[in-house]
Kinemage of the C-alpha trace (Angstrom):
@kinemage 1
@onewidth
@group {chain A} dominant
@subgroup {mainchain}
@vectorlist {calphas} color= white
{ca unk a 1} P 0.000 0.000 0.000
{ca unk a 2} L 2.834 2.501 -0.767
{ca unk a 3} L 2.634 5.746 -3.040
{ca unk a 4} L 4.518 4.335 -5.873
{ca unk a 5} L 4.257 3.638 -9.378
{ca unk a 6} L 5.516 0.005 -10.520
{ca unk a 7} L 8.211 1.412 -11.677
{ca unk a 8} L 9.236 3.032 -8.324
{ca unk a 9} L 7.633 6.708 -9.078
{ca unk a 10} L 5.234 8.442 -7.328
{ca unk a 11} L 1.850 8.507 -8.431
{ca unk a 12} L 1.040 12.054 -10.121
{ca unk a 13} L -1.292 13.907 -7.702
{ca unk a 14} L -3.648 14.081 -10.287
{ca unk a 15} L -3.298 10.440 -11.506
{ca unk a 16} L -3.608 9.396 -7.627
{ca unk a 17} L -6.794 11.863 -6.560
{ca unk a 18} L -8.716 10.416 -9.489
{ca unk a 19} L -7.859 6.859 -8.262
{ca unk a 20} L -9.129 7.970 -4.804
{ca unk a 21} L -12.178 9.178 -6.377
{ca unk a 22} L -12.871 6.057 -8.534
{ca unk a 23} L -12.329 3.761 -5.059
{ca unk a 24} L -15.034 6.124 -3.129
{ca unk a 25} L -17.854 6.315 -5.733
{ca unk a 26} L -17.430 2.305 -6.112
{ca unk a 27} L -17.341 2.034 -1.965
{ca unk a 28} L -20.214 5.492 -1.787
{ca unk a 29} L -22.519 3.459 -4.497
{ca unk a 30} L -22.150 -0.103 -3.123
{ca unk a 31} L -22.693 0.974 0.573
{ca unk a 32} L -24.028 4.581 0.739
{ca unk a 33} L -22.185 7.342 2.648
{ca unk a 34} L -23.107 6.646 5.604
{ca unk a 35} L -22.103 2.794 5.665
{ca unk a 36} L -18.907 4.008 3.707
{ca unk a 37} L -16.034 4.213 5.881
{ca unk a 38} L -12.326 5.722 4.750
{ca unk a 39} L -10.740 2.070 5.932
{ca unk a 40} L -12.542 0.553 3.017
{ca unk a 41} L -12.059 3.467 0.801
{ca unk a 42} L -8.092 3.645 1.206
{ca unk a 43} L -8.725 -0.484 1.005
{ca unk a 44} L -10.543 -0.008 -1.972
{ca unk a 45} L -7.924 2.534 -3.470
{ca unk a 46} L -4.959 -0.033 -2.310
{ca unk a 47} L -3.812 2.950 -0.243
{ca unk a 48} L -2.599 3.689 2.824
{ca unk a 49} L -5.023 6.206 5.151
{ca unk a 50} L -2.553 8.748 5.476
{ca unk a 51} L -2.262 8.777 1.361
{ca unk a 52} L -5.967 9.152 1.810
{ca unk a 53} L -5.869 11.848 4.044
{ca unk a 54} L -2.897 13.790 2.300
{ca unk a 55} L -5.617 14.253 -0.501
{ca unk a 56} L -9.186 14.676 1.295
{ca unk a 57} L -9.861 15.314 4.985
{ca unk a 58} L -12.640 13.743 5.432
{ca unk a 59} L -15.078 11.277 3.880
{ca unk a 60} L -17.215 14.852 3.020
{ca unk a 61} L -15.217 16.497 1.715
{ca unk a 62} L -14.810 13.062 -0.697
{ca unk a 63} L -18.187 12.744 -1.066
{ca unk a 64} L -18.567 16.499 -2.013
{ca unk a 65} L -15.870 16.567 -5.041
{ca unk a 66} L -17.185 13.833 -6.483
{ca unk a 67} L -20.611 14.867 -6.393
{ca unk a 68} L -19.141 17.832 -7.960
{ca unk a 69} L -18.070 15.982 -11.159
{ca unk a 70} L -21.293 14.276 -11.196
{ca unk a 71} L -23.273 17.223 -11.611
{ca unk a 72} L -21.316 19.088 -13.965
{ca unk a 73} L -21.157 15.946 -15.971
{ca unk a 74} L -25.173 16.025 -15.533
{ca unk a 75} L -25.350 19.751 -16.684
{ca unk a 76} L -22.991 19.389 -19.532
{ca unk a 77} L -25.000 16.272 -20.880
{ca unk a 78} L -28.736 17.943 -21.245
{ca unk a 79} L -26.721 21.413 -22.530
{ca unk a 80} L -25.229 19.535 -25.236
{ca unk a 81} L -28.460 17.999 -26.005
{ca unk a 82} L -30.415 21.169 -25.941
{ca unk a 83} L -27.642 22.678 -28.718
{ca unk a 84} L -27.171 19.484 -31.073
{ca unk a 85} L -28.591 20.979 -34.786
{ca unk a 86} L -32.185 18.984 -34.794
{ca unk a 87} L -35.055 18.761 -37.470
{ca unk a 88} L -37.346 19.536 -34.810
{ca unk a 89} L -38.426 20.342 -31.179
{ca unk a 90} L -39.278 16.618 -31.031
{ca unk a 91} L -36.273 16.107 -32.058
{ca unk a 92} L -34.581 18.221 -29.184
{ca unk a 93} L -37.024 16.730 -26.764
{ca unk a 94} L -35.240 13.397 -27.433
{ca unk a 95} L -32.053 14.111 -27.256
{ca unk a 96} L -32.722 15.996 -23.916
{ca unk a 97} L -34.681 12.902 -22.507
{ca unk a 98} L -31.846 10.717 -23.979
{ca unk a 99} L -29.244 12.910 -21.841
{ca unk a 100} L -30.705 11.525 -18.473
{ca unk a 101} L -30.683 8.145 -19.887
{ca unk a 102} L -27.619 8.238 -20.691
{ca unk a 103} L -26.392 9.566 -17.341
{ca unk a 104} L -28.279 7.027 -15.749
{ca unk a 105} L -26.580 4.256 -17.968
{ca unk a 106} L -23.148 5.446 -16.856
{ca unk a 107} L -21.632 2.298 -15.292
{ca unk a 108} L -20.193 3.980 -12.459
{ca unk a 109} L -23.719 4.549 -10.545
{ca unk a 110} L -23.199 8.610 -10.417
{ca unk a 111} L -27.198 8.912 -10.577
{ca unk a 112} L -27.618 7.644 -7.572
{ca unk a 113} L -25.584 10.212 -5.726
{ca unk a 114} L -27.454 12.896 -7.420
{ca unk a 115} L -31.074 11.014 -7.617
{ca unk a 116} L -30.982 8.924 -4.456
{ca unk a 117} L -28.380 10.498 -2.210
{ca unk a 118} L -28.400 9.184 1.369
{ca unk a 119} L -27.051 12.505 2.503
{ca unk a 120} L -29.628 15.495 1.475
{ca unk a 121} L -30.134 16.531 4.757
{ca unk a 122} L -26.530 17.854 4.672
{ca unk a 123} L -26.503 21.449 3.781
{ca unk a 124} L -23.912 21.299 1.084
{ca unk a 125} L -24.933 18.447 -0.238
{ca unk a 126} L -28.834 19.487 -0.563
{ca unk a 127} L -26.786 22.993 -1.776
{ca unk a 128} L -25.494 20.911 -4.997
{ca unk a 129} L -28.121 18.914 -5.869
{ca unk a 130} L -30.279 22.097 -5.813
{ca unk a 131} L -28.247 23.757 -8.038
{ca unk a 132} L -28.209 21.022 -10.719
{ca unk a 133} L -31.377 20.802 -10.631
{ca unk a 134} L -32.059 24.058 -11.474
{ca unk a 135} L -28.984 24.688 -13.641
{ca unk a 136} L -30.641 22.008 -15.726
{ca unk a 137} L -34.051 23.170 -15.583
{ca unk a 138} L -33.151 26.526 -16.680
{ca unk a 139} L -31.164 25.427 -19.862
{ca unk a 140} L -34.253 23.890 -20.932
{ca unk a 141} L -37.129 26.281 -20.190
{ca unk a 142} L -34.985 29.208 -21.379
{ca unk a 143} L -35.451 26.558 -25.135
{ca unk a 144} L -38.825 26.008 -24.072
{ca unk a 145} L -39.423 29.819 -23.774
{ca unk a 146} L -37.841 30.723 -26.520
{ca unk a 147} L -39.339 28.178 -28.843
{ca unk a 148} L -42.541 27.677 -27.666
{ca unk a 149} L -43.702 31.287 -26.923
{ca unk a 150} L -44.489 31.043 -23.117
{ca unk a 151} L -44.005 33.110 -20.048
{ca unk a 152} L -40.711 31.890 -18.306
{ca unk a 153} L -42.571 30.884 -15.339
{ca unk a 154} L -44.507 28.533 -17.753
{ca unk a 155} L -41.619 27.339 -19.156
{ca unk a 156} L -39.682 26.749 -15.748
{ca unk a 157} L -42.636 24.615 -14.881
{ca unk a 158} L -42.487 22.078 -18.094
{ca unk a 159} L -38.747 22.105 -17.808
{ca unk a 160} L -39.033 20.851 -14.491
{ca unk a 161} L -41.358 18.670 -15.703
{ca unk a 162} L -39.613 17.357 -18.462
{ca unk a 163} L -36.612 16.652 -16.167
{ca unk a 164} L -38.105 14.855 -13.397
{ca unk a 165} L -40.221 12.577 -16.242
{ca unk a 166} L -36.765 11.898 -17.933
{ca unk a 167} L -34.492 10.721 -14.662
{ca unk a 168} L -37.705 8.977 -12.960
{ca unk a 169} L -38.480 7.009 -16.371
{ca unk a 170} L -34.514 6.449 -16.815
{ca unk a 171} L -33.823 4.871 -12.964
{ca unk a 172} L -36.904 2.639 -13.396
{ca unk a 173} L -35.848 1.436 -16.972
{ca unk a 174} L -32.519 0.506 -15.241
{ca unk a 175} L -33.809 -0.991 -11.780
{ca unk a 176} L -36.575 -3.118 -13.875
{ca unk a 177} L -33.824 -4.806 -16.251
{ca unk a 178} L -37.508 -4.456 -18.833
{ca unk a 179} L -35.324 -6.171 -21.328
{ca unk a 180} L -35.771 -2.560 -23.542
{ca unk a 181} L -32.452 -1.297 -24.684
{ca unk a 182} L -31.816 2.316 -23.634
{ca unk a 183} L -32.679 3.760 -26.827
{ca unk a 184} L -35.756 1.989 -27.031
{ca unk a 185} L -37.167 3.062 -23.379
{ca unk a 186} L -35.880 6.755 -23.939
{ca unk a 187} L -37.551 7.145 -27.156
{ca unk a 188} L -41.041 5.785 -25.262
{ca unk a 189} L -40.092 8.548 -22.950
{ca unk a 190} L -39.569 11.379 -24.963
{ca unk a 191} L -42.217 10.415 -27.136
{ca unk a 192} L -44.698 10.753 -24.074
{ca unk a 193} L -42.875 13.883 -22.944
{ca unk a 194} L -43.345 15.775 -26.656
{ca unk a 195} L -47.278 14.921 -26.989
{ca unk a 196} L -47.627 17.375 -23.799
{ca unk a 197} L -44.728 19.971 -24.788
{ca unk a 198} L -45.646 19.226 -28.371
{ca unk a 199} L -49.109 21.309 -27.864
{ca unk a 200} L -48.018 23.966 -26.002
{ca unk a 201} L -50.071 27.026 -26.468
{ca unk a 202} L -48.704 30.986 -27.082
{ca unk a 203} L -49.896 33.680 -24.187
{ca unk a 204} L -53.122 34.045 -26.619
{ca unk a 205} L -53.717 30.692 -26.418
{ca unk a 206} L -52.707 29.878 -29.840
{ca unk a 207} L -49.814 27.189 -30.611
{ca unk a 208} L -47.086 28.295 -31.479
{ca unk a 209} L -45.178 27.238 -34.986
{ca unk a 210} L -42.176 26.275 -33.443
{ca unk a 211} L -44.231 23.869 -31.056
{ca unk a 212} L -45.445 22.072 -34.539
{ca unk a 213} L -42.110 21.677 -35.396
């Protein structure tokens, strides 16, 4: 459990903080946080806990930086959906449902830190999830609003909307094992998700043209 390469180098700092990372979100999925301890972490890592320590403080303050990456890897997912070139707002719709499916799908469990955290009562943790949540929610109602001719209010609403329906649709396509592959479940998704979104109406009460589209 020593700090070296296999060649008798240290481990980059970078090199050995994302190994440290990659041992806690296997321990934090497998267990939770509060099961987790840093024995089986630094265990995990084939560490020592001082190496451990000389790179977090605390199981937290582990917890919190990979949450981190886990959200920004949520955000950047549905914003790259939202700006792919697309035939249509259906089209967009997909690809936005298919983002959350595609998180979800990640084989390293990060959902379930954001989606089913064990630790939301802590402040900074409740603090991040929060702000993906709404990070993501905005990116799409501000396309919603733009597109579809509604008050942002309105459009904060559906986008909300269209995010829970997307990561509640995606964890239960993955926990049922339905036998649907993932493009086949998110399309069933989406396709549900447009048919509301799809008949949006203007202010007047009118739909708008880019909602047929």
């Amino acid at each position: 459990m020593d700090t070296s390469t296999h060649r008798g180098q240290r481990m980059p700092r970078s090199e050995r903080r994302a190994q440290l990372l990659e041992a806690a979100q296997s321990v934090f999925v497998e267990r939770g946080y509060h099961a987790a301890a840093m024995d089986d972490i630094a265990e995990h890592a084939g560490v020592s806990k001082p190496v451990l320590y000389q790179h977090f403080p605390g199981k937290l303050e582990l917890y919190l930086a990979l949450l981190d990456a886990h959200c920004e890897t949520l955000e950047r997912l549905v914003r790259e959906a939202l700006s792919q070139p697309a035939d249509s707002n259906e089209d967009r719709v997909q690809a936005t449902t298919g983002a959350y499916f595609d998180f979800v799908a990640r084989e390293d469990g990060a959902f379930r830190m954001i989606f089913e955290s064990d630790l939301t009562s802590e402040p900074q943790v409740r603090a991040r999830l929060d702000s993906v949540e709404l990070a993501c929610a905005e990116a799409i109602a501000e396309v919603i609003a733009h597109d579809a001719g509604i008050p942002e209010e309105q459009a904060m609403l559906v986008a909300s909307g269209l995010a829970g329906m997307s990561q509640i649709t995606a964890r239960y396509w993955l926990a049922a094992e339905t036998g649907l592959k993932r493009e086949e479940a998110a399309g069933i998704a989406s396709s549900l998700i447009w048919r509301g979104i799809g008949s949006l109406p203007l202010v007047g009460g009118e739909r708008s043209e880019a909602a047929r589209g």
